[in-house]
C-alpha positions in Angstrom: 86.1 91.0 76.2 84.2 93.9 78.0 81.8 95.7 76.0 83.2 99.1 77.0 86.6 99.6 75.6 87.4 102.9 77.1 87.0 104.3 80.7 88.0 107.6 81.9 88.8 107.9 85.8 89.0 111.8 86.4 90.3 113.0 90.5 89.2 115.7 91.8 90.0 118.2 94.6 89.9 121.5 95.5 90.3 122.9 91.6 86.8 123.0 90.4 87.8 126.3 88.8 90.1 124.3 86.7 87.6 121.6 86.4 85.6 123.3 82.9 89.1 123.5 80.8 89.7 120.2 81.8 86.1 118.5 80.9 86.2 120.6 77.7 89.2 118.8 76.8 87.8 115.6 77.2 84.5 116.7 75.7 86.1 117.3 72.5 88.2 113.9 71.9 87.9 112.6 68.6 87.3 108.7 70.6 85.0 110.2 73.5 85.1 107.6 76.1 82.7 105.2 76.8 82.5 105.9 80.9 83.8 109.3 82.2 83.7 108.6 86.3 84.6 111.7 88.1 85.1 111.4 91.7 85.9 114.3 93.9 87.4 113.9 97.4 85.2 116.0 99.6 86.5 118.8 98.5 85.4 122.5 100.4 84.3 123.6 97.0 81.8 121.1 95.3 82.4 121.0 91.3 78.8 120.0 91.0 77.8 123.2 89.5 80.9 122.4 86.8 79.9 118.9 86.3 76.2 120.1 85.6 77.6 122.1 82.2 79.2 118.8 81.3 77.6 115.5 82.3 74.9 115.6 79.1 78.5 115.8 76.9 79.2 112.4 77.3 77.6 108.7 76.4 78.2 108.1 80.1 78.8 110.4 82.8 79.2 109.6 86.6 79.8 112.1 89.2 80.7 111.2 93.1 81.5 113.1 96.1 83.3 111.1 98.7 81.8 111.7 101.9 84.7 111.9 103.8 88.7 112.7 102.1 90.2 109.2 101.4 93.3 110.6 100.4 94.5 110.4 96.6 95.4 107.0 96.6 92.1 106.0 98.5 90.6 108.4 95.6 92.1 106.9 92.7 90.8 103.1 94.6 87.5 104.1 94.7 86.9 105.6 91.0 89.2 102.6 89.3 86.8 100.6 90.6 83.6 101.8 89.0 85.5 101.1 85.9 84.0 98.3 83.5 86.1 99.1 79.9 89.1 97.1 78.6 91.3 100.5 79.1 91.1 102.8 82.0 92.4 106.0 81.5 93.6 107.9 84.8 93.5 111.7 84.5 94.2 114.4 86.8 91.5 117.5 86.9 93.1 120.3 86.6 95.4 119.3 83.1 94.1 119.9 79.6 94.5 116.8 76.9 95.1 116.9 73.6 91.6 115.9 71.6 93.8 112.8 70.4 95.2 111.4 73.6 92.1 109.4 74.3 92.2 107.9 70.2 95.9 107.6 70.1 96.4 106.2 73.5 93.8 102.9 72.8 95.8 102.3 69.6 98.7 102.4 71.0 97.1 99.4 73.5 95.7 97.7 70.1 99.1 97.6 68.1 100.9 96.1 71.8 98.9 94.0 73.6 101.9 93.3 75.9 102.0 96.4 77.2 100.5 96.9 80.6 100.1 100.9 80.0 101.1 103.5 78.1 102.3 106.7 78.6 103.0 110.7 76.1 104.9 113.2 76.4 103.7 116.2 78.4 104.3 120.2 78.5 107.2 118.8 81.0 109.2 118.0 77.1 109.1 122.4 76.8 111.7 122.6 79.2 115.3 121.6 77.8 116.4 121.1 80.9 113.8 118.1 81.5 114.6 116.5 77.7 118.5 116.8 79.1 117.4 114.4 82.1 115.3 112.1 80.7 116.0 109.7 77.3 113.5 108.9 74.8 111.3 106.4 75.6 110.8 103.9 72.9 107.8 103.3 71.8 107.2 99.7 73.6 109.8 98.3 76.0 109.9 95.2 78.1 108.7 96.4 81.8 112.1 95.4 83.4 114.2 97.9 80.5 112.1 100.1 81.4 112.6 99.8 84.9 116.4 100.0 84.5 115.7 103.3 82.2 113.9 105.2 83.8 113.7 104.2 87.6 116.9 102.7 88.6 119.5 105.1 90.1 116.8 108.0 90.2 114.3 109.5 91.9 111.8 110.9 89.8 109.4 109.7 87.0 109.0 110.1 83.3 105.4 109.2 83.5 103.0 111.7 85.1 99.9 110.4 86.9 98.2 109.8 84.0 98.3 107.0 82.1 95.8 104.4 80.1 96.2 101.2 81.4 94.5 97.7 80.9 91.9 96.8 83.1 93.4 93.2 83.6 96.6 94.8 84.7 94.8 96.8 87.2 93.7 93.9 88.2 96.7 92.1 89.5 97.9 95.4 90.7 95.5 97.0 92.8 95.3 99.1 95.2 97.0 101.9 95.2 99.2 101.8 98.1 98.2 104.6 100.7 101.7 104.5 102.6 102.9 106.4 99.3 100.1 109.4 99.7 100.6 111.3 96.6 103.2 109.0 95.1 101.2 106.2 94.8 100.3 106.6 91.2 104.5 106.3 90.1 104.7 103.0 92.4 101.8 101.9 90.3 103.6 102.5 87.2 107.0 101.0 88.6 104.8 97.5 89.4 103.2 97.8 86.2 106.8 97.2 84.8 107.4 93.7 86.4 104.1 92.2 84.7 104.2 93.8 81.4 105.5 96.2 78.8 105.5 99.7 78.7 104.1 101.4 75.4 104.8 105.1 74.9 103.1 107.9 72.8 105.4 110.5 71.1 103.0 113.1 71.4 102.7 116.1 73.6 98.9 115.9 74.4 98.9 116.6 78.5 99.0 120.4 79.4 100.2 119.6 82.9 98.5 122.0 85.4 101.8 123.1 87.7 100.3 125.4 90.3 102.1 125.6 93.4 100.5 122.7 95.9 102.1 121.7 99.4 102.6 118.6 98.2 105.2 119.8 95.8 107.3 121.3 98.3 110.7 120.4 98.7 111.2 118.1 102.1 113.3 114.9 103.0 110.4 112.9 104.2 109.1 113.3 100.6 113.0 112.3 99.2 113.0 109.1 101.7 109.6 108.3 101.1 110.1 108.3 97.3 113.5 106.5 97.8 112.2 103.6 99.7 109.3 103.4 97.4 111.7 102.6 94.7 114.2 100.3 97.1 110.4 98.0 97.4 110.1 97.7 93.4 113.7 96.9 92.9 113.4 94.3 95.6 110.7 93.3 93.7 112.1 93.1 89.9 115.5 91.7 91.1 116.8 88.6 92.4 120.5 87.6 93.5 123.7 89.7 92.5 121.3 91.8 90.2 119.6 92.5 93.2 122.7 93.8 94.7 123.8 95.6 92.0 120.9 97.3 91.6 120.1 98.7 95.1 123.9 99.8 95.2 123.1 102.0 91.7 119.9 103.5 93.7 121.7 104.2 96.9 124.2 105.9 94.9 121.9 108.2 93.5 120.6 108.7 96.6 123.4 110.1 98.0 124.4 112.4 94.9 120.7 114.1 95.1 120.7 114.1 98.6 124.5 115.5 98.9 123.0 118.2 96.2 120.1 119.2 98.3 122.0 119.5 101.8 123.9 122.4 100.0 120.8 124.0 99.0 119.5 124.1 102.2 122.9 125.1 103.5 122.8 128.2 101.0 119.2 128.9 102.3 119.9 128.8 106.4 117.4 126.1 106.4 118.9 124.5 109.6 116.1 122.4 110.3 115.7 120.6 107.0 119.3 120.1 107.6 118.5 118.5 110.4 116.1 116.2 108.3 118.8 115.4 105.9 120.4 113.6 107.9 118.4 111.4 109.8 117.2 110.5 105.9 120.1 109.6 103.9 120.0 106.0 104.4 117.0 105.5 102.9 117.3 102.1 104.3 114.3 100.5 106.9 114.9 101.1 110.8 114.4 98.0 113.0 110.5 98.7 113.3 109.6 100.3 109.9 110.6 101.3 106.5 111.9 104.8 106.0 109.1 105.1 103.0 106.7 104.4 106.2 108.7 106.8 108.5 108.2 109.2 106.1 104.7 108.4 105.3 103.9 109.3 108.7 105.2 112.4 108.9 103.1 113.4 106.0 99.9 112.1 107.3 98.5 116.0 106.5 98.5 115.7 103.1 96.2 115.0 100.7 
């Protein structure tokens, strides 16, 4: 077993404004980490002078500027691999955490050694309409129930980027994949289910930072690259008639969400998303490449 039990992988871009609230957070866990790796994508604005205020807070502290943008899954592959502890916690900049997420997290690892990752609640559980959607997770499920939970037949994720996960399960899962650009993290969590369970924290301790990004715009080359994202995972969990069955239940979904957004552009005038919509609502691969790649392509300027 590794003598370093907990590692903290912290992205960064373009927030270091947010970057003190989110280091004082992690300053003040009750179970600091052993490692704190921060690694910022060549960002315009260089956080050094906020990492400066912080890096003597910490056993371990390493900061790295990329010298050119990698892209957050090419991010997220470069920092995960400076990690040496048993549990690697990946954390986004700009959130705050809760001074037990770091303590209760790890536990939740000791008491489920199954478990591939676990997860909390975040300020996403203040709105009703989001505790409507979702279920409650338990507190350790078998990967594949969780899977049929909370990824089959939708097209969102319960789990934020930011999870603690066992080093050996990065292992047999890395990388990131860069064809899913900002999604990359949730395909992680969806393999993560077919090689081990899934252990959840019934706590609110991430204050999710939700200011507006172009990445969080609505588009159907998002929708289709999410969609086939999820299609690859469910070809990967399922064999046979289950296989079937469960493609049918996502394309299904598909369809209802994308019906529901066609009006909504309709209502807006938005005639060429429309336009979008419907060279998207297969969500199935065209004879040279997968609509998740299609889609990829398209959003080739994003970060």
């Amino acid at each position: 077993m590794s003598k370093t039990k907990i590692s903290v992988c912290l992205t960064h871009f373009e927030r270091p404004e947010k970057l003190d609230a989110t280091l004082e957070s992690l300053a003040a866990q009750t179970r600091l980490p052993d490692e704190l790796f921060l690694w910022d994508d060549c960002s315009r604005r260089d956080p050094a002078p906020v990492v400066k205020r912080w890096a003597d807070r910490f056993p371990h502290f390493v900061y790295h500027r990329n010298a050119v943008n990698l892209g957050m899954p090419g991010n997220l592959n470069a920092v995960i691999a400076q990690a040496t502890g048993e549990y690697v916690a990946n954390l986004h900049d700009a959130d705050v955490f809760s001074p037990f997420l770091l303590e209760k997290w790890s536990s939740a690892l000791d008491r489920h050694p199954e478990a591939s990752l676990v997860f909390c609640a975040d300020s996403r559980r203040s709105n009703p309409s989001f505790n409507r959607a979702w279920p409650q997770p338990s507190e350790c499920s078998s990967g594949r129930e969780f899977f049929k939970r909370f990824y089959l037949g939708r097209i969102d994720s319960i789990i934020w980027g930011t999870v603690m996960m066992r080093r050996s399960a990065y292992s047999k899962l890395l990388p990131f994949k860069s064809d899913y650009k900002a999604w990359a993290d949730v395909d992680m969590w969806m393999r993560a289910c077919g090689i081990g369970d899934i252990a959840y924290v019934d706590d609110q301790m991430i204050t999710l930072d939700h200011t507006p990004t172009v990445i969080r715009r609505f588009s159907f080359a998002r929708e289709a690259l999410v969609q086939g994202m999820i299609l690859e995972n469910i070809r990967s969990l399922y064999q046979g008639k289950e296989l079937e069955h469960a493609i049918s239940v996502q394309k299904r979904a598909w369809f209802r969400c994308w019906f529901r957004w066609m009006l909504g552009r309709l209502r807006h005038g938005d005639v060429k998303s429309l336009g979008d919509g419907f060279a998207y609502i297969s969500g199935e691969p065209t004879r040279s490449k997968t609509k998740a790649q299609v889609a990829s392509d398209e959003l080739s300027d994003l970060p």
